[in-house]
Backbone bond lengths (Angstrom), bond angles and torsions (degrees), N, CA, C in turn:
res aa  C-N    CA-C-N  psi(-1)  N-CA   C-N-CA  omega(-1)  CA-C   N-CA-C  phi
1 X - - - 1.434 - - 1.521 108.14 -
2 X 1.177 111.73 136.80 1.684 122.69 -172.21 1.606 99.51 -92.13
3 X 1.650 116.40 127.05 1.504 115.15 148.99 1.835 115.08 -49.77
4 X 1.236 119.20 113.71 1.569 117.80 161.20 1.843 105.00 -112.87
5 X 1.518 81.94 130.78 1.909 99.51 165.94 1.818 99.35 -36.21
6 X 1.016 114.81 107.21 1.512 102.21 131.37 1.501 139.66 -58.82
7 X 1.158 126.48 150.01 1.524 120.75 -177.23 1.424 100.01 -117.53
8 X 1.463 107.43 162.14 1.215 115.65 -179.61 1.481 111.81 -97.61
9 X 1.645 121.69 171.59 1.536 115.63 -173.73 1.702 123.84 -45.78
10 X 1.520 95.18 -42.56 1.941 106.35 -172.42 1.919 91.46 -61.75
11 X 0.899 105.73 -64.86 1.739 118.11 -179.28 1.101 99.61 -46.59
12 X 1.132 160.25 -106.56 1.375 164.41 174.91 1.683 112.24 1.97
13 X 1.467 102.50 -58.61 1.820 114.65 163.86 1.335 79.13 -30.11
14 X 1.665 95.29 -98.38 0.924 120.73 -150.20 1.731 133.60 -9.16
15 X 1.525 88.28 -52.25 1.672 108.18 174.05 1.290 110.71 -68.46
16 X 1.574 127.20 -23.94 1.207 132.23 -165.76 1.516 90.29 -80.89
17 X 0.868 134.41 -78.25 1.377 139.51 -176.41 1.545 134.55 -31.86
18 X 1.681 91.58 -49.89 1.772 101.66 153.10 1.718 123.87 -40.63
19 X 1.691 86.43 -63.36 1.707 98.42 -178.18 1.794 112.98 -53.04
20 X 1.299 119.79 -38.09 1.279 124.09 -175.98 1.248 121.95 -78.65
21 X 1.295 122.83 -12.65 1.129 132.42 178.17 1.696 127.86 -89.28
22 X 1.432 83.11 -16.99 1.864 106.49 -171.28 1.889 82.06 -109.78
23 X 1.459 136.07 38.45 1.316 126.74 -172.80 1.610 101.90 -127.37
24 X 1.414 118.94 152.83 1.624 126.79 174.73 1.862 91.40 -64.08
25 X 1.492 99.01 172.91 1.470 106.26 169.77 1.598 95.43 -68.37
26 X 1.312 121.47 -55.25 1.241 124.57 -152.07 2.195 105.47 -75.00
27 X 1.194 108.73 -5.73 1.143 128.38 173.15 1.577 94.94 -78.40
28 X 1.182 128.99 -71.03 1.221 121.04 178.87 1.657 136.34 -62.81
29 X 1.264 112.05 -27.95 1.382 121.74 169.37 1.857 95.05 -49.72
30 X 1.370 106.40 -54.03 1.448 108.86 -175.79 1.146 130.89 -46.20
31 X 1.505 132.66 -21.78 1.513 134.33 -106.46 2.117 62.62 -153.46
32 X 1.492 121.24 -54.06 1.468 131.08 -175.45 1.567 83.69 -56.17
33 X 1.509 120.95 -90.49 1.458 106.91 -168.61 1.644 134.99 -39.55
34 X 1.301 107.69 -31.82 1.608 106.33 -172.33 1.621 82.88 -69.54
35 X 1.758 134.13 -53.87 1.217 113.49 164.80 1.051 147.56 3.95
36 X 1.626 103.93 -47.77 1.294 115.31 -137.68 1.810 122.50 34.48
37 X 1.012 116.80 40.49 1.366 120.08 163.32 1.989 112.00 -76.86
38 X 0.946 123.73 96.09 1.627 127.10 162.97 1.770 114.04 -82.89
39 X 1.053 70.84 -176.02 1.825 112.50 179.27 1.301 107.57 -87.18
40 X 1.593 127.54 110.89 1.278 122.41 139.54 1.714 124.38 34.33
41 X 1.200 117.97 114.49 1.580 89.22 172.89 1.931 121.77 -92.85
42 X 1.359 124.87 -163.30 1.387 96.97 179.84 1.529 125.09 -86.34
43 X 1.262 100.89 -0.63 1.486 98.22 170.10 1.337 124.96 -100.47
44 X 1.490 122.97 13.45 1.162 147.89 139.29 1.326 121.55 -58.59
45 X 1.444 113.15 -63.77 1.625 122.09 -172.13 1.777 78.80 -71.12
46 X 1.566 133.10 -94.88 1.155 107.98 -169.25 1.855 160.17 24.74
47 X 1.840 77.11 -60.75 1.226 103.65 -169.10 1.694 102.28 -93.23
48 X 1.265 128.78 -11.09 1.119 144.61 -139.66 1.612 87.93 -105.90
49 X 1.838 95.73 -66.63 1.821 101.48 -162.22 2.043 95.36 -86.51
50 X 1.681 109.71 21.26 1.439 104.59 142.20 1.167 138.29 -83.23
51 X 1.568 104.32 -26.67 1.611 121.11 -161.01 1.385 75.85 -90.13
52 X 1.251 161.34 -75.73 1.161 173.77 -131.64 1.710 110.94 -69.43
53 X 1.585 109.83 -53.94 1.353 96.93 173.38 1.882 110.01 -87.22
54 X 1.496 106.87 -15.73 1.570 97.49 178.44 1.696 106.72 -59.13
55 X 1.416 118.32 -34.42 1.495 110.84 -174.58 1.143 119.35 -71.41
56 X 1.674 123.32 -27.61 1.142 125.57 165.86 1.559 127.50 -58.85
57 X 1.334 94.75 -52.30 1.753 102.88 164.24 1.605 117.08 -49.33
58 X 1.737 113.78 -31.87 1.634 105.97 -163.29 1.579 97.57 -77.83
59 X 1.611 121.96 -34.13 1.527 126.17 -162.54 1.457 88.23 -78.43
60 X 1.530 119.47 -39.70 1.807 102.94 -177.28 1.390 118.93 -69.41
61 X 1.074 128.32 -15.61 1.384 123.09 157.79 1.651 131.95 -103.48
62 X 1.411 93.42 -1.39 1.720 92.05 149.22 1.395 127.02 -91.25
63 X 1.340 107.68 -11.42 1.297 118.37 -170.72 2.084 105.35 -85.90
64 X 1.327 100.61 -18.19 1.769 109.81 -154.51 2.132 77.03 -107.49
65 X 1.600 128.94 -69.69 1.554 82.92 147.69 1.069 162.00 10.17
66 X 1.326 122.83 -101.23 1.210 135.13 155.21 1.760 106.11 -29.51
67 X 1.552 116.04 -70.96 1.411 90.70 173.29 1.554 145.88 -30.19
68 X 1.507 95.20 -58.95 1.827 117.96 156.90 1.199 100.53 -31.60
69 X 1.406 124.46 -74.00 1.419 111.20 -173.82 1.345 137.89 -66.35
70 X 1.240 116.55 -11.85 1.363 129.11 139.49 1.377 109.60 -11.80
71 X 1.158 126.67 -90.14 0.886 143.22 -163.19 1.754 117.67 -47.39
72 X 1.348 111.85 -35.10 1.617 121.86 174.52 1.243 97.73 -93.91
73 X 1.292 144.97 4.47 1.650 147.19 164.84 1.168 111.65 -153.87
74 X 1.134 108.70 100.22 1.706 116.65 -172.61 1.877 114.59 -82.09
75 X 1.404 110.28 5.26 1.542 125.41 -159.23 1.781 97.13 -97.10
76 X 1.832 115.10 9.78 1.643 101.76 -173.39 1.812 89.41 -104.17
77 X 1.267 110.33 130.64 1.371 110.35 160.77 1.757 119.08 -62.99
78 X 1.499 93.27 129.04 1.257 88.40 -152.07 1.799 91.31 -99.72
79 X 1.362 122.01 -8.35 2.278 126.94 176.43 1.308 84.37 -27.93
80 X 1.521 128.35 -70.86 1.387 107.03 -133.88 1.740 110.52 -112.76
81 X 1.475 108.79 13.40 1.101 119.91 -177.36 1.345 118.10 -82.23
82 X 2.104 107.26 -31.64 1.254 125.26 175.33 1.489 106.07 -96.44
83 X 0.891 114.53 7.02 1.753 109.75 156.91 1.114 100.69 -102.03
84 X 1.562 142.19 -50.66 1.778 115.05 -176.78 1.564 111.23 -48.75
85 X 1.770 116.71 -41.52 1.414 130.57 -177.51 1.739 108.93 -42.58
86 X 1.240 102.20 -76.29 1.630 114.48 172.90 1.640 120.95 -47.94
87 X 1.031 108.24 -35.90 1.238 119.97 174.94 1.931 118.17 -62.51
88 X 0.993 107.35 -51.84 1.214 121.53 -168.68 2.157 104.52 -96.94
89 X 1.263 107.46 -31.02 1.430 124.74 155.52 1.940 104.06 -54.88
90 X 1.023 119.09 -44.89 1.644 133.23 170.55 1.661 121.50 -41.10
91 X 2.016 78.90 -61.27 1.651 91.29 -179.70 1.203 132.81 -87.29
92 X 1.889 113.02 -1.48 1.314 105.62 169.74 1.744 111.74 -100.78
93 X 1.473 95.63 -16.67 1.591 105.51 161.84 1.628 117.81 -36.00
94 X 1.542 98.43 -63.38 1.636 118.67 178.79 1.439 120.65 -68.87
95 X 1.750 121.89 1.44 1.208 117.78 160.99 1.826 106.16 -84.38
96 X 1.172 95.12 -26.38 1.855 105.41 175.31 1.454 123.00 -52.80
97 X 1.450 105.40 -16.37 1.832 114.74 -148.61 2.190 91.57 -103.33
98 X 0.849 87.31 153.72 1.928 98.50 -174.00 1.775 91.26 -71.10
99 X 0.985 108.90 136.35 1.474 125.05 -175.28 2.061 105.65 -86.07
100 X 1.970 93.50 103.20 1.673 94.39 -164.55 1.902 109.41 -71.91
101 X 1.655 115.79 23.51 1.427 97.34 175.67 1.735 90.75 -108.40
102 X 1.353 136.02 -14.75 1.386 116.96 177.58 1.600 121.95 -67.89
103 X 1.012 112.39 162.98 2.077 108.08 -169.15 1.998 74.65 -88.51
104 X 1.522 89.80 157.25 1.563 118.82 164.08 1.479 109.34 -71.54
């Protein structure tokens, strides 16, 4: 049996990173599975595109607010208030729409 240097954690990165970088994509997918490194599970992503649409919902109703109040103070510029509105009115629209990568 041969003495080999051990390396320490930074060194070890280190080497890990070299080697992966000089690797095919499909070299690395490989190198992820023998890992066992995965994907998220679904109550991860879940929890994820919750935090994600709750913020959208909180700016769309501060933003539709603020409109309302428009109206009892006419002194808020409203250019960029109705672009956050529309904007975010857009993106919960587009959670509504049939998703074009699933088969029919």
């Amino acid at each position: 049996m041969t003495d080999q240097p051990t390396l320490d954690r930074p060194q070890m990165k280190s080497v890990a990173i070299d080697a992966l970088k000089n690797m095919s994509p499909e070299d690395r997918q490989d190198v992820a599975r023998a890992a066992q490194l995965r994907d998220p599970g679904q109550d991860a992503t879940d929890k994820i595109w919750l935090i994600v649409v709750s913020a959208f919902v909180i700016v769309f109703i501060g933003a539709f607010a603020t409109l309302a109040y428009h109206y009892a103070d006419p002194k808020i510029n409203l250019d960029k208030l109705i672009t956050v509105f529309t904007t975010v009115s857009a993106f919960l629209a587009g959670l509504l729409a049939p998703s074009p990568v699933k088969n029919k």
